[in-house]
C-alpha positions as CSV (number, residue, x, y, z in Angstrom):
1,X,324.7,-89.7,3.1
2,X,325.0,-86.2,2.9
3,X,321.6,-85.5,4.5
4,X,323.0,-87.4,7.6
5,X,326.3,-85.5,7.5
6,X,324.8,-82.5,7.8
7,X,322.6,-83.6,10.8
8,X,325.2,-85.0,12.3
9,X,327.2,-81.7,12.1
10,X,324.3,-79.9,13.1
11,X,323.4,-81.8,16.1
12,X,327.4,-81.8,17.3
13,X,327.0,-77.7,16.8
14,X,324.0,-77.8,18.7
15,X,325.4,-79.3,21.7
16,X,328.3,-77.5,21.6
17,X,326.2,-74.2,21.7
18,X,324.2,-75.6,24.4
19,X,327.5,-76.1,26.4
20,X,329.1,-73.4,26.0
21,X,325.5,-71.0,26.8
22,X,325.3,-73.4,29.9
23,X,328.7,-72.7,31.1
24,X,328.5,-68.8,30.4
25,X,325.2,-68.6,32.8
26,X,327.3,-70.7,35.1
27,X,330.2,-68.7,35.7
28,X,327.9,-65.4,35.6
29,X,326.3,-67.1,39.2
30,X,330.3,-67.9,40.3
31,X,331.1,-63.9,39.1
32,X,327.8,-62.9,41.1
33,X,328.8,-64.5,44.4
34,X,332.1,-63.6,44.2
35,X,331.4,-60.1,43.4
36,X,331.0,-58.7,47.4
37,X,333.9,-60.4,48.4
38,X,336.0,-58.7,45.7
39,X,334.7,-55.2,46.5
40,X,334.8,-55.5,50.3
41,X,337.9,-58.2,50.8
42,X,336.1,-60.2,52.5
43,X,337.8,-64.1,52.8
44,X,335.9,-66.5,51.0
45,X,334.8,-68.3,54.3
46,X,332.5,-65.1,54.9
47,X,330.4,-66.9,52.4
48,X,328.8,-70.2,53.0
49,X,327.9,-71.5,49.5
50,X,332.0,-71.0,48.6
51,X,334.3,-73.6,50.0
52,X,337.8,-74.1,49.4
53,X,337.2,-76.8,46.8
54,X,334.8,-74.3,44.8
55,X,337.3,-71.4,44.7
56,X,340.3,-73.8,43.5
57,X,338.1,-75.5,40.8
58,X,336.4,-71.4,39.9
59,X,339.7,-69.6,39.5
60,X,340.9,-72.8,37.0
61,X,338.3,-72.2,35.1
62,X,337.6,-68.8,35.5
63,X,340.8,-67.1,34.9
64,X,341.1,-67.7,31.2
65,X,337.7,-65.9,30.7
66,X,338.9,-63.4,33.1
67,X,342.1,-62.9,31.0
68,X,340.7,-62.8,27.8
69,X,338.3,-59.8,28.9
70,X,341.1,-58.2,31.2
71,X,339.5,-58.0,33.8
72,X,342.3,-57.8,35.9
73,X,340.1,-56.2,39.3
74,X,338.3,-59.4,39.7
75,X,341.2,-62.0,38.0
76,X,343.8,-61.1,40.8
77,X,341.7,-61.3,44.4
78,X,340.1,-64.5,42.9
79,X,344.0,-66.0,42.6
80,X,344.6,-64.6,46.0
81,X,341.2,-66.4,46.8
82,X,342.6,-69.7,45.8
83,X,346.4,-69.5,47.2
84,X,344.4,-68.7,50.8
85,X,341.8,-72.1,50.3
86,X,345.4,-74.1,49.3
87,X,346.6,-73.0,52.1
88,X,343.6,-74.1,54.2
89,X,343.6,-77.4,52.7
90,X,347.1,-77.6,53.8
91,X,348.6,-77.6,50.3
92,X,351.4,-74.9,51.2
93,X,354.0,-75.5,48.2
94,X,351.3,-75.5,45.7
95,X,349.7,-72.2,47.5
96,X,353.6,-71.1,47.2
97,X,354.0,-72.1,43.4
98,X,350.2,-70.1,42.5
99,X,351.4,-67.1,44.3
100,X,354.7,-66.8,42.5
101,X,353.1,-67.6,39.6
102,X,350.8,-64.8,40.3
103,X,353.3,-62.5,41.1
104,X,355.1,-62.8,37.8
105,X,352.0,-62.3,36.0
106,X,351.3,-59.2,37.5
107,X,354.6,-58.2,37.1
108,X,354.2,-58.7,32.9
109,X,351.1,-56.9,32.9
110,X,352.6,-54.0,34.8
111,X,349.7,-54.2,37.3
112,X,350.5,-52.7,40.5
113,X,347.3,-53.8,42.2
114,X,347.9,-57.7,41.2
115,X,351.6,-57.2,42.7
116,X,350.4,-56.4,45.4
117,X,347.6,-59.0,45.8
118,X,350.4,-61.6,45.2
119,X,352.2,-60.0,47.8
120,X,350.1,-60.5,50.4
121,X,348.9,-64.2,48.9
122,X,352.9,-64.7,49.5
123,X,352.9,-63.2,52.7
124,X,349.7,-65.7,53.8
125,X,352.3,-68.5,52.7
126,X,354.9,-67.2,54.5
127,X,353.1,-67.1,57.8
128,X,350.9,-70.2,57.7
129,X,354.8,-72.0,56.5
130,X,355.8,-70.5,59.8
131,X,358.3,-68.0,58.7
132,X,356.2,-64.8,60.3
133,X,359.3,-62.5,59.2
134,X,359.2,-63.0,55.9
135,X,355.3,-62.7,56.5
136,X,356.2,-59.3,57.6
137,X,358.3,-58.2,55.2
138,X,356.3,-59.2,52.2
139,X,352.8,-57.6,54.0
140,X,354.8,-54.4,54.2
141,X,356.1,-54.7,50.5
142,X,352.3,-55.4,49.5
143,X,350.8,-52.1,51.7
144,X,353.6,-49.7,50.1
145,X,352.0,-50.5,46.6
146,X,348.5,-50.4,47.6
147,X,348.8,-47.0,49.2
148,X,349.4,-45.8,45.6
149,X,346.5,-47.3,44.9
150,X,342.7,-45.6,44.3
151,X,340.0,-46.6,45.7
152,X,342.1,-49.2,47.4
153,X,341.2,-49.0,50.7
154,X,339.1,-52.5,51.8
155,X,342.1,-54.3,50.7
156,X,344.3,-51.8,52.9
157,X,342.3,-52.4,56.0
158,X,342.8,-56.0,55.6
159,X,346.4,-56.1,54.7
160,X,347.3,-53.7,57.4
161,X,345.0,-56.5,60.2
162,X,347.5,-59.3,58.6
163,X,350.6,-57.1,59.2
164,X,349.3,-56.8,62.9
165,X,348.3,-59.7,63.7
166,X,351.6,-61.3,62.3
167,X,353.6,-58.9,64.7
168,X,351.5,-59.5,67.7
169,X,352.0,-63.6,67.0
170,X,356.1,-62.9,67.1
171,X,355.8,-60.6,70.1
172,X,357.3,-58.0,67.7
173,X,356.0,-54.4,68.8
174,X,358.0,-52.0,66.5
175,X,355.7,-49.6,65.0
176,X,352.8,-51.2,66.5
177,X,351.3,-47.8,67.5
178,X,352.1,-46.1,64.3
179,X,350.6,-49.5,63.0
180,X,347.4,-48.7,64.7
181,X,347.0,-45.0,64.1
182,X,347.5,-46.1,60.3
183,X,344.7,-48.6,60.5
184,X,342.5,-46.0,62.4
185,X,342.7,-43.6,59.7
186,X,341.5,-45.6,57.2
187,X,338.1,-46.5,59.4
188,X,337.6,-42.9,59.8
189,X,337.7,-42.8,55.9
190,X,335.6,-45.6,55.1
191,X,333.1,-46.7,58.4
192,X,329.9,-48.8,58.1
193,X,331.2,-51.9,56.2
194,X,332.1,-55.1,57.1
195,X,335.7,-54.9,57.3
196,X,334.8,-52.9,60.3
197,X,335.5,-56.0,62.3
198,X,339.4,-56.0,61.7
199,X,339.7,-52.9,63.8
200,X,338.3,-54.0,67.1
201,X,339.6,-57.7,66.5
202,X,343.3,-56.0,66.2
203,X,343.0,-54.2,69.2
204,X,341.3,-57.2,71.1
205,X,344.5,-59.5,70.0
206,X,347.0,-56.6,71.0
207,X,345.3,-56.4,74.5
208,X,345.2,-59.7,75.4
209,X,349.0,-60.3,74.5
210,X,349.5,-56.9,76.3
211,X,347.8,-59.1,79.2
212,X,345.0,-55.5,79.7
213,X,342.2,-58.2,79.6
214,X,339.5,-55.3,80.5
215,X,340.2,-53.7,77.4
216,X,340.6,-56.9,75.4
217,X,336.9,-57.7,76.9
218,X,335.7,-54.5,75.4
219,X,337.0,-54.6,72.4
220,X,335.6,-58.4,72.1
221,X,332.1,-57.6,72.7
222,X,332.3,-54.9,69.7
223,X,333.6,-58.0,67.5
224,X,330.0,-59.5,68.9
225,X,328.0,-56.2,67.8
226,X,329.8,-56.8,64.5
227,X,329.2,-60.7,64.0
228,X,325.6,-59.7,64.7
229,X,325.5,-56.7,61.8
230,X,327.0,-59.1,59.2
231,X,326.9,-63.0,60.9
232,X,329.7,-64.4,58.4
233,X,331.3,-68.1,59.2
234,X,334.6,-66.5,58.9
235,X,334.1,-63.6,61.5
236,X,332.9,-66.4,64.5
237,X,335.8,-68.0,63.8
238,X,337.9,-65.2,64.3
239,X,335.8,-64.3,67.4
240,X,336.4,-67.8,69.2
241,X,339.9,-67.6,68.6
242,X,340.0,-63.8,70.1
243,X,337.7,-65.5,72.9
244,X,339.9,-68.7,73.6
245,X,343.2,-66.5,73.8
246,X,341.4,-64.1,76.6
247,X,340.4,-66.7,78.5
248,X,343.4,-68.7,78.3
249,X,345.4,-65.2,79.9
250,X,342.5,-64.7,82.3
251,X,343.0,-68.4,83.3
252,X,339.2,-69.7,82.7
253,X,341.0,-72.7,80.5
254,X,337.8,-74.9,80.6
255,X,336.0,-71.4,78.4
256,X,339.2,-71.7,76.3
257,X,338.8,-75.5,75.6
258,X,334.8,-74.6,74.8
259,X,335.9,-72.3,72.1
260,X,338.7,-74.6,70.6
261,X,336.0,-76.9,70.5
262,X,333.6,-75.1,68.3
263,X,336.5,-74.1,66.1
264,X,337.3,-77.9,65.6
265,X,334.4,-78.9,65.0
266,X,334.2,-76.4,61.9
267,X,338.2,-76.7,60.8
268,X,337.8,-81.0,61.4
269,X,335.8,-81.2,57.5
270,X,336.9,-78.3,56.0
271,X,340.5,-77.0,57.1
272,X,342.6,-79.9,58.2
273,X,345.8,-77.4,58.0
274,X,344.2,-75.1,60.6
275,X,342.4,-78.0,62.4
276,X,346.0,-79.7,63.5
277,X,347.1,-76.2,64.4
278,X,344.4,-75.7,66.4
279,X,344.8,-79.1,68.3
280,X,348.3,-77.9,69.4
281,X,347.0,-75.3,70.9
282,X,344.0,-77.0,72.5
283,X,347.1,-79.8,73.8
284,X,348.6,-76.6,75.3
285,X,345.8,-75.5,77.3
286,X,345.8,-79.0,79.1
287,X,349.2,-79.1,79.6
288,X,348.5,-75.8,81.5
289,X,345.4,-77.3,83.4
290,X,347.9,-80.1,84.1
291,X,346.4,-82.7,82.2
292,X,349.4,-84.2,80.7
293,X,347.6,-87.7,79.5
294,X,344.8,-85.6,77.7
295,X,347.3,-83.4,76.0
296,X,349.7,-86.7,75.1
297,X,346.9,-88.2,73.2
298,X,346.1,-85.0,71.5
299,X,349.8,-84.7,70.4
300,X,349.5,-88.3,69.0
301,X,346.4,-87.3,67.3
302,X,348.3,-84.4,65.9
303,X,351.3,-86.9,65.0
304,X,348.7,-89.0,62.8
305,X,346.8,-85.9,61.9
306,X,350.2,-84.3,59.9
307,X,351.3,-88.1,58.3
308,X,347.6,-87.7,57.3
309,X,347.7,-84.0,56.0
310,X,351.0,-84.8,54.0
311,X,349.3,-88.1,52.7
312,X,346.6,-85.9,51.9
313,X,348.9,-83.0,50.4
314,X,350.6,-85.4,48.1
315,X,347.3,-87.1,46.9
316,X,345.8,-83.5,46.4
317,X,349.2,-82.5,43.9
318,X,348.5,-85.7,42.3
319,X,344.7,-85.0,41.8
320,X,345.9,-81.8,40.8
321,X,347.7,-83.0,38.2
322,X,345.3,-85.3,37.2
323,X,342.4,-82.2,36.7
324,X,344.9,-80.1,34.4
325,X,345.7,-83.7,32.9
326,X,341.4,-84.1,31.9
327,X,341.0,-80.0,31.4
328,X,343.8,-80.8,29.2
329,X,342.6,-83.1,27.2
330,X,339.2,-81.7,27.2
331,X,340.1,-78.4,25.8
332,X,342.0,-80.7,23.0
333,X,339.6,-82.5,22.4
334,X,337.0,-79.3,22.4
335,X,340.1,-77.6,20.3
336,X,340.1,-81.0,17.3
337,X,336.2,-80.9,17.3
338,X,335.9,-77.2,16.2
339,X,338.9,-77.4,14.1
340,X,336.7,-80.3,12.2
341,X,334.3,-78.4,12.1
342,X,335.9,-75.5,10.9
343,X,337.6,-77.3,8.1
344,X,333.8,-79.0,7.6
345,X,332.9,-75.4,7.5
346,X,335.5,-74.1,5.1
347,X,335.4,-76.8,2.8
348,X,331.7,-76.4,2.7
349,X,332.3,-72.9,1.9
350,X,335.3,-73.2,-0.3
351,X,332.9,-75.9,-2.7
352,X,330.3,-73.4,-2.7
353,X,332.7,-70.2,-3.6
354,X,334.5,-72.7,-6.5
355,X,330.6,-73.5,-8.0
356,X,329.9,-70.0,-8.2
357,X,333.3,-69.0,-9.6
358,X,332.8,-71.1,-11.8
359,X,328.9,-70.0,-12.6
360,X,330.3,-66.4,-12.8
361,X,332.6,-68.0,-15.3
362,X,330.6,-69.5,-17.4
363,X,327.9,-66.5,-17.7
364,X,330.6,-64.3,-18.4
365,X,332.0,-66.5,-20.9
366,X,329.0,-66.7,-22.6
367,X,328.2,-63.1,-22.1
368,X,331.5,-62.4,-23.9
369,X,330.3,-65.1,-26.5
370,X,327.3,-63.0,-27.3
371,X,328.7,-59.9,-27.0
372,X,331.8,-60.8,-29.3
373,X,328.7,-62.3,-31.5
374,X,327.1,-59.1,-31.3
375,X,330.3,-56.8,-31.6
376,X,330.8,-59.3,-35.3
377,X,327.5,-59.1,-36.4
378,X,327.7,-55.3,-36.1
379,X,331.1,-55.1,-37.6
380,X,330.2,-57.5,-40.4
381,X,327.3,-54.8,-40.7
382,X,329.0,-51.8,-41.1
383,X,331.4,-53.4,-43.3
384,X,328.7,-54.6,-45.7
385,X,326.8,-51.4,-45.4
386,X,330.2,-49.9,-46.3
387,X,331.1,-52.5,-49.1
388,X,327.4,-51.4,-50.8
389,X,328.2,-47.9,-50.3
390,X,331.6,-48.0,-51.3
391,X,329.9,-50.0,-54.5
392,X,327.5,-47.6,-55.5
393,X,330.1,-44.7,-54.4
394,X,332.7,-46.9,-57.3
395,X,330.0,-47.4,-59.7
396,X,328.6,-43.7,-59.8
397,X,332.1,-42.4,-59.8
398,X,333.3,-44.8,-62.6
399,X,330.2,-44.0,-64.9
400,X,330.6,-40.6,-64.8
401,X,334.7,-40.9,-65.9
402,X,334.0,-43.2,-68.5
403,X,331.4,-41.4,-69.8
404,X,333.2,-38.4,-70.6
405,X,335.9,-39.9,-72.6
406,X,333.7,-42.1,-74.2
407,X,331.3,-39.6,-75.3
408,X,334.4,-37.4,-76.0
409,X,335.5,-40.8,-78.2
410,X,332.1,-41.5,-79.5
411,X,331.4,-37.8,-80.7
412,X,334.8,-37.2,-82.3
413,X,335.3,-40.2,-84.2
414,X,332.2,-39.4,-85.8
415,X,333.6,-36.1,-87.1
416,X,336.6,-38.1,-88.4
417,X,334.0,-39.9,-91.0
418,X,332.7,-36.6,-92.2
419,X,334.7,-36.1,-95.6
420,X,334.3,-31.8,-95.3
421,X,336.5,-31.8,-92.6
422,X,340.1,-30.5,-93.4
423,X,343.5,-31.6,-91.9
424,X,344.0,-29.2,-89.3
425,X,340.6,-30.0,-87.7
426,X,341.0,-33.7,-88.2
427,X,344.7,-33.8,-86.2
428,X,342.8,-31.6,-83.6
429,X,340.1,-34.9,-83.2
430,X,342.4,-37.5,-83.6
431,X,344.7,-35.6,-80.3
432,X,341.4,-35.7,-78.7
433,X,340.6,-39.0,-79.1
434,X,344.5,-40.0,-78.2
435,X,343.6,-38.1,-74.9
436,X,340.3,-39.5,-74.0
437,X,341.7,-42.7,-74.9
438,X,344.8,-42.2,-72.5
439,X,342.6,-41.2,-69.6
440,X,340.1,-44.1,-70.3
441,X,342.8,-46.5,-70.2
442,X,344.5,-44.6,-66.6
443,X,341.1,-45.2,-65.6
444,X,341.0,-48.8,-66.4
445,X,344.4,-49.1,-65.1
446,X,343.8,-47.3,-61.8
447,X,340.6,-50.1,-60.7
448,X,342.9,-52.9,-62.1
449,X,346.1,-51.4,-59.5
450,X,343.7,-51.2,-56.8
451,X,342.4,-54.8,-57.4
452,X,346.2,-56.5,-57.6
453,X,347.2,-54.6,-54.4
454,X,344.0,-55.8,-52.6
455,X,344.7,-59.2,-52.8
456,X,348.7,-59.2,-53.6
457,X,348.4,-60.2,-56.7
458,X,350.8,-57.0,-57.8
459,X,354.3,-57.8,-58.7
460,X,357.4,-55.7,-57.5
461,X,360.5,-55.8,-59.1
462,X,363.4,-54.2,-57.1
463,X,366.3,-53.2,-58.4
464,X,368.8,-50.6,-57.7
465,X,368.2,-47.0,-59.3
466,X,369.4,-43.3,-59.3
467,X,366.4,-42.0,-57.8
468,X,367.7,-38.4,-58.3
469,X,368.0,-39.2,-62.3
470,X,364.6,-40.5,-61.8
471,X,363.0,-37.9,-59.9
472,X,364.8,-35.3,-62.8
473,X,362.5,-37.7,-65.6
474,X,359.3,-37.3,-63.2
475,X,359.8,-33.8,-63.9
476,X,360.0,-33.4,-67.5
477,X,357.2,-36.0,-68.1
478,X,354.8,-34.0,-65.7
479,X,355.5,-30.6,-67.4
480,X,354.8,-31.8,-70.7
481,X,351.9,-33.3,-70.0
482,X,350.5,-30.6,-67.3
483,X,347.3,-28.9,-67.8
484,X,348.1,-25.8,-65.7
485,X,350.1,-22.6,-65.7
486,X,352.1,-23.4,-62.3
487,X,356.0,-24.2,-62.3
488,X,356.7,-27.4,-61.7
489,X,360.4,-28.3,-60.4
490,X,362.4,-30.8,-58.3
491,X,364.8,-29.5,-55.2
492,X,367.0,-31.4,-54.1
493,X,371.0,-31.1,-52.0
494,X,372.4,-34.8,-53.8
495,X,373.5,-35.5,-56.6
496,X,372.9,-39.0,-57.0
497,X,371.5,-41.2,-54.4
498,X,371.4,-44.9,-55.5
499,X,367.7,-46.2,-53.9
500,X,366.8,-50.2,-53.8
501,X,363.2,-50.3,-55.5
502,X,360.6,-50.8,-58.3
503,X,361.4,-47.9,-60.0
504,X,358.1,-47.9,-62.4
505,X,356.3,-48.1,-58.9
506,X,357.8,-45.3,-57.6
507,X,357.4,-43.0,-60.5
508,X,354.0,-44.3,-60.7
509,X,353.6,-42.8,-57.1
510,X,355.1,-39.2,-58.1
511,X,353.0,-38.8,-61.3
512,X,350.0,-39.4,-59.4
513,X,350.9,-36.7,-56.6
514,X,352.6,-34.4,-58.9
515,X,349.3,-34.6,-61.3
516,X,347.2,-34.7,-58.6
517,X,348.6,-31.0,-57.4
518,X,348.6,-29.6,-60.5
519,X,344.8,-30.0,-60.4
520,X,344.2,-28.1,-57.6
521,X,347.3,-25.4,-58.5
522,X,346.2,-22.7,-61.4
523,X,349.0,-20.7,-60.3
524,X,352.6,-20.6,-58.4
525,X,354.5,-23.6,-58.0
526,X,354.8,-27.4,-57.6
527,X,357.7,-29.0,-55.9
528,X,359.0,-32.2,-55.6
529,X,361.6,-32.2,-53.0
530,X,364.3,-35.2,-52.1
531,X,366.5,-35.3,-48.5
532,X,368.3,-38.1,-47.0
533,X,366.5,-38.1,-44.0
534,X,368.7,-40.6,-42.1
535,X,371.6,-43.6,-43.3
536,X,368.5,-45.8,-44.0
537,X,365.5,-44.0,-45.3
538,X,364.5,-41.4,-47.9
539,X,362.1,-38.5,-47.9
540,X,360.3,-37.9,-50.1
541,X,358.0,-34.6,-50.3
542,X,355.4,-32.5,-52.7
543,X,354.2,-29.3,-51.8
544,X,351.8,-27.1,-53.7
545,X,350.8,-23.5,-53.5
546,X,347.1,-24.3,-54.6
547,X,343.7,-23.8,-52.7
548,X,345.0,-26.4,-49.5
549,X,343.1,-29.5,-48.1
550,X,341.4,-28.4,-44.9
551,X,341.7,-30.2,-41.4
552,X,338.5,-32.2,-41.3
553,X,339.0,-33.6,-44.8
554,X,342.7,-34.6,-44.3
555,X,341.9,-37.2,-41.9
556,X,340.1,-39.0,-45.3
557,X,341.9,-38.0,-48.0
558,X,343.5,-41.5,-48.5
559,X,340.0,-43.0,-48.5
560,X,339.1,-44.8,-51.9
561,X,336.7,-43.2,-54.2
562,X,337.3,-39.8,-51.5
563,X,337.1,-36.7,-54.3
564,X,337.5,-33.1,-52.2
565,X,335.8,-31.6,-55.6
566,X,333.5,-33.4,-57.1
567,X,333.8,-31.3,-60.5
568,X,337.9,-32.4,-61.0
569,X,338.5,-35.5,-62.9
570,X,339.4,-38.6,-61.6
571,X,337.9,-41.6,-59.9
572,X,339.0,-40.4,-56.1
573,X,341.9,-43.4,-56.2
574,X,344.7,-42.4,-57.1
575,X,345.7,-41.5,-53.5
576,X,344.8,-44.9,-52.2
577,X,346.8,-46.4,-54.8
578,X,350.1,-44.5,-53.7
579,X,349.2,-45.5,-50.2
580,X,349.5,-49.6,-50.8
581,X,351.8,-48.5,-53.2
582,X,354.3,-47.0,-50.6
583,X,353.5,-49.4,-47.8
584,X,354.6,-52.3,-50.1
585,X,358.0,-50.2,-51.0
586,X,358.9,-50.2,-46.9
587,X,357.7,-46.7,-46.5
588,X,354.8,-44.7,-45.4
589,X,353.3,-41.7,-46.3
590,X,351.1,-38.8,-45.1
591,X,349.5,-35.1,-45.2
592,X,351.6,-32.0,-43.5
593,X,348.9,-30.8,-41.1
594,X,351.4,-27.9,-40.0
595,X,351.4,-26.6,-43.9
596,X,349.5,-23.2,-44.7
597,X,350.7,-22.4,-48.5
598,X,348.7,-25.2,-49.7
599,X,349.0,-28.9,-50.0
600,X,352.1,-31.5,-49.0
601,X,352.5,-35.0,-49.2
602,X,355.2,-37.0,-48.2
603,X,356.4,-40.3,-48.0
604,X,359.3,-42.0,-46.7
605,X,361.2,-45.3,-49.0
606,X,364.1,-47.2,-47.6
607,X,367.2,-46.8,-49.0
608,X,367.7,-51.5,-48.6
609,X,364.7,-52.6,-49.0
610,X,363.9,-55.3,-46.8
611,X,363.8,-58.1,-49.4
612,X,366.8,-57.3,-50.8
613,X,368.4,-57.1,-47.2
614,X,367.1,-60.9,-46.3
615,X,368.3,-62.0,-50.0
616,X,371.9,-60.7,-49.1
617,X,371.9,-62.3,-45.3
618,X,370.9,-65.3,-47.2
């Protein structure tokens, strides 16, 4: 089904291609014969292959094209074109309707040179409607634009021949001579073309309504010299009508009637319009040659000639209509076909962007898999290289701190059983062994902490205390107990500030930092300072004067198992353990990278804590 979908589709594009290539070559051959008349203004009758039913149907479909591209040069004679075949044809309202319509295009596009074409196309109306002084006015209108013009000059020649020849038709001779000299000066300018032919035929008309036949004779035989140069249709007409007016003032009416015969015989299947007018000229000859019966039936002919034309005039509206009716609906049906197949096209298109979305998708989702795989794997790696090292790290720290006291317990107990030994040097052992015992059991203690605050197994009891009192106890205990000659002392502005927490906890926390410091202090001073840093938290600070932690190692220094001297005692967690110590209290504590004298801790505590805050609220 879908194999036959797409054929179909195919084989619909295909024609349509065909079609449109097929019309494009087509409208290049209408373009290529149209091309001399454009350039030279030259009336489409100078061409045989063009008659008035080719350049109606070629500016219909034309013009759009023309439009699109802007080619306004060759757009605006070829809608003059077609307003002169209408007229022709005898179809003078519609010829009156294109070359308003013409006008007000030109006029929106601000083209002077398309004004001024649809002057002249109005002009033509005006004239062949039998209004010659509106003729006048608008041919005037049209040549004060085209003088402003470039390159201009063919249609200037031509329009100034129509502005003659409609003044010579109304007998009106004002500016006539200023009328020729103007047309005169333009040959000089431009000479050897075929719009040569309008100068002689304007002075051939002039002389035989000026009644100088002689001159009108010469200027009639140049028109021949012309017609045989460039032997256009159009030009012989014009030359038998030049020819039937001389002979008609010289009097040889039977010459006259030849020539209106050869121009009926042309106008009779082509130009009904001009045909009729041309029989009422042909009826006025015989009236003249006082053959009244010939030029009754000719008037009668006429009669059924006009009920024809307007017959003909209405049918032509109506097939007119009709064409814009078809072209109509074949551009909407051209217009629903390629919308099908654009939406054919773009649903297409769409199915085949959503399938590779969602291929992307699902590569990159499994990309992520594996990387997120990888990125575990390799975390779960470190960590177990980490958990081994921090292992063997625990177990080599650990057996060397037992070790000592339990050599130092081993060694002196078996001095104890010696019966030599006197008193003084027995309480001497047994304050050794009380020692090593005490730091075995810290140790012990310290590994068991760690453990319970790993997995939360550590209990906090809060409760409210003095923490200055508290602080004042830390103080004591640590200098009795110190193993250096550094001053250790507690600064502090309060006198008593009453602190929600585990009070064994927290002076847990300051023996290890005040014992830690005193490690690493021979000399000077340790302090444990107290502020009230805001309405809801403590701080809490120790500073030493000892040797100082340096830069790179402070970033560590809360590491488990981290020892910055390797030869101190301890197991390297004591720090750790006032670090989940502290966070458990509410608080957090850290290392004063800005302090030079030596070492400083501190940590903050909240004054509520936040269990005994929810407890109250509750």
């Amino acid at each position: 089904m879908n194999s036959n979908l797409q054929h179909i589709i195919a084989l619909i594009a295909a024609i349509f291609i065909s079609a449109a290539l097929y019309a494009t070559n087509l409208n290049k051959e209408r373009l290529t014969l149209l091309q001399p008349l454009v350039e030279h203004d030259l009336s489409f009758n100078t061409n045989i292959d063009i008659t008035t039913d080719s350049i109606i149907l070629w500016e219909k479909l034309l013009s759009p094209e023309l439009e699109k591209q802007q080619e306004y040069h060759i757009l605006f004679p070829l809608k003059m074109m077609a307003v002169q075949a209408l007229i022709t044809e005898g179809n003078i309202s519609l010829a009156i309707n294109n070359a308003n319509s013409m006008y007000q295009q030109a006029k929106a596009i601000d083209y002077p040179f398309g004004t001024a074409l649809a002057l002249r196309a109005l002009a033509d109306t005006y004239q062949s409607s039998g209004n010659p002084q509106s003729a006048m006015e608008s041919y005037e209108e049209s040549l004060k634009i085209m003088q402003k013009i470039p390159a201009s000059i063919p249609y200037l020649k031509t329009s100034m021949f129509h502005l003659i020849l409609s003044k010579l038709k109304s007998r009106q001779m004002t500016d006539i001579e200023k009328d020729f000299a103007y047309l005169e000066s333009l040959y000089h300018k431009e000479s050897g073309l075929p719009d040569d032919f309008y100068l002689p035929c304007s002075y051939a008309y002039y002389y035989i309504q000026t009644n100088d036949l002689p001159k009108a004779l010469e200027y009639l035989k140049q028109l021949d010299s012309i017609y045989e140069k460039y032997p256009y249709p159009y030009y012989s007409s014009i030359s038998n009508y030049m020819y039937a007016g001389y002979h008609i003032e010289s009097k040889e009416y039977d010459k006259a009637l030849k020539e209106y015969e050869e121009l009926l015989t042309i106008t009779k299947k082509t130009a009904l319009f001009r045909h009729v007018q041309l029989l009422q000229e042909r009826a006025k000859v015989l009236v003249l040659m006082n053959q009244k019966q010939e030029a009754c039936k000719i008037y009668e002919e006429i009669n059924h000639l006009k009920d024809s034309l307007d017959a003909q005039s209405y049918l032509s509206q109506i097939n007119e209509l009709h064409t814009l009716y078809q072209i109509d609906k074949s551009e909407l049906n051209y217009i629903n076909i390629q919308k099908n197949l654009y939406y054919w096209s773009l649903s297409v298109i769409l199915v085949i962007v959503v399938l590779i979305i969602i291929a992307i998708f699902r590569i990159k989702r499994t990309n992520n898999r594996l990387l997120q795989s990888q990125q575990e794997q390799e975390k779960a790696k470190k960590q177990a290289e980490k958990s081994i090292h921090t292992k063997s790290l625990f177990l080599s720290n650990m057996s060397h701190e037992i070790r000592t006291p339990l050599n130092a317990l081993s060694g002196f107990s078996a001095i104890l059983t010696e019966e030599s030994i006197d008193n003084e040097t027995k309480q001497q052992c047994n304050d050794i062994i009380q020692q090593n015992s005490e730091l075995l059991l810290k140790l012990i203690n310290d590994v068991i902490d760690l453990s319970s605050l790993e997995i939360g197994k550590m209990q906090f009891k809060f409760n409210e205390c003095d923490i200055v009192a508290l602080c004042r106890n830390v103080i004591d205990m640590v200098e009795k107990i110190k193993q250096t000659q550094a001053e250790v002392r507690f600064s502090t502005s309060l006198d008593s500030l009453k602190l929600t927490t585990d009070s064994a906890r927290l002076q847990q926390v300051l023996i290890n930092l005040l014992i830690n410091a005193t490690k690493f202090t021979a000399q000077g001073t340790i302090t444990l300072e107290l502020v009230k840093q805001t309405e809801d938290t403590a701080l809490f600070s120790v500073s030493d004067t000892g040797c100082g932690i340096s830069k790179e190692n402070q970033n560590k220094i809360f590491n488990r198992f981290e020892k910055l001297d390797e030869n101190a005692q301890g197991t390297g967690l004591g720090l750790s353990i006032c670090q989940l110590i502290i966070e458990q209290l509410g608080g957090k504590i850290w290392i004063d990278p800005d302090y030079d004298k030596g070492a400083r801790f501190l940590f903050t505590h909240p004054i509520r804590h936040a269990q005994i805050k929810k407890e109250e609220a509750r």
